[in-house]
C-alpha positions, -999 to 999 in steps of 0.1 A, spaced: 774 -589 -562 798 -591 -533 781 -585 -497 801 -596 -468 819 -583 -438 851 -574 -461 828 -550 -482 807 -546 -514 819 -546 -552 830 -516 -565 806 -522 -592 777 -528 -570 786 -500 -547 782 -477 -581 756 -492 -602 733 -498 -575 738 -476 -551 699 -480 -538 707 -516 -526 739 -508 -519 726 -485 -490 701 -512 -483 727 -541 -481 748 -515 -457 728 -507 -429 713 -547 -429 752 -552 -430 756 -529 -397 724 -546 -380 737 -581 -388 735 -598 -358 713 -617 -338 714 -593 -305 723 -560 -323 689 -550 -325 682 -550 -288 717 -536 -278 706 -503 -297 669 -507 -284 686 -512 -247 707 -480 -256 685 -457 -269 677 -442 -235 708 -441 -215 741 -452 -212 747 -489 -197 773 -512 -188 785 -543 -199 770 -561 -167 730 -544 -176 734 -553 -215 741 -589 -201 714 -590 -177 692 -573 -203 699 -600 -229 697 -634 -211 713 -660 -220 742 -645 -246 772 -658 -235 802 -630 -230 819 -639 -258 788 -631 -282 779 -601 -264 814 -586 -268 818 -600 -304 786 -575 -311 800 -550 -294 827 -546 -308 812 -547 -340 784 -520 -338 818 -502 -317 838 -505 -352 810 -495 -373 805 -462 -349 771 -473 -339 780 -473 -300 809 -455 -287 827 -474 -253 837 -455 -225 864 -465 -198 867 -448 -165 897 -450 -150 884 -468 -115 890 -495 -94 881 -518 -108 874 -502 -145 841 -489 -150 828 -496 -185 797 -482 -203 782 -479 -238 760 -455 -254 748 -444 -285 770 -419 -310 748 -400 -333 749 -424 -360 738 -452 -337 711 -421 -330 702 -424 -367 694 -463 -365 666 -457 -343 640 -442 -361 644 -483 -380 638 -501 -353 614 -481 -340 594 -487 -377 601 -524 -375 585 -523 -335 559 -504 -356 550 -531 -384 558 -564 -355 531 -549 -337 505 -547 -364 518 -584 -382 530 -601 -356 516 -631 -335 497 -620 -306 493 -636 -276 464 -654 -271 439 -635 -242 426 -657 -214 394 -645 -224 369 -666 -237 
């Protein structure tokens, strides 16, 4: 079985389709700061500057790597506005839309599983 940015055997795309459709969406989520660009999305459109802030430390070059990614796999669409200088901003497209309901289950199981902090009570 072949699973890799270049794409999935033919032969695993058709005899197990199942974890074919698994191995595709953890394909599209691949990514250390996907996750919380589509979290950081999910309510309104930001720009380049807030998903930076949002994120921490990520350097440019990582956050626009990921970017473009979920951009090619028409998770996030990108928006130029023809200013001075150019105003950028990302947003959800509907399939991006369609990813939330995953996170929103994995928020739902790190909440019950996770660590939790330690209370200062005592």
């Amino acid at each position: 079985m072949r699973v890799c940015n270049e794409g999935f055997d033919k032969e695993f795309m058709d005899e197990k389709r199942d974890m074919y459709a698994i191995a595709f969406t953890q394909n599209v989520l691949s990514g250390r700061w996907k996750y919380f660009i589509l979290w950081y999305l999910k309510g309104e459109n930001r720009r380049y500057t807030n998903i930076k802030k949002f994120l921490g430390g990520l350097s440019q070059g990582s956050l626009t790597m990921q970017l473009k990614e979920l951009e090619n796999d028409g998770v996030i669409k990108r928006d130029v506005y023809p200013e001075v200088p150019p105003r950028v901003e990302y947003s959800l497209t509907d399939k991006g839309i369609k990813l939330l309901p995953i996170l929103e289950k994995m928020e739902d199981f790190g909440k019950e599983y996770g660590e939790k902090p330690e209370s200062d009570e005592g």
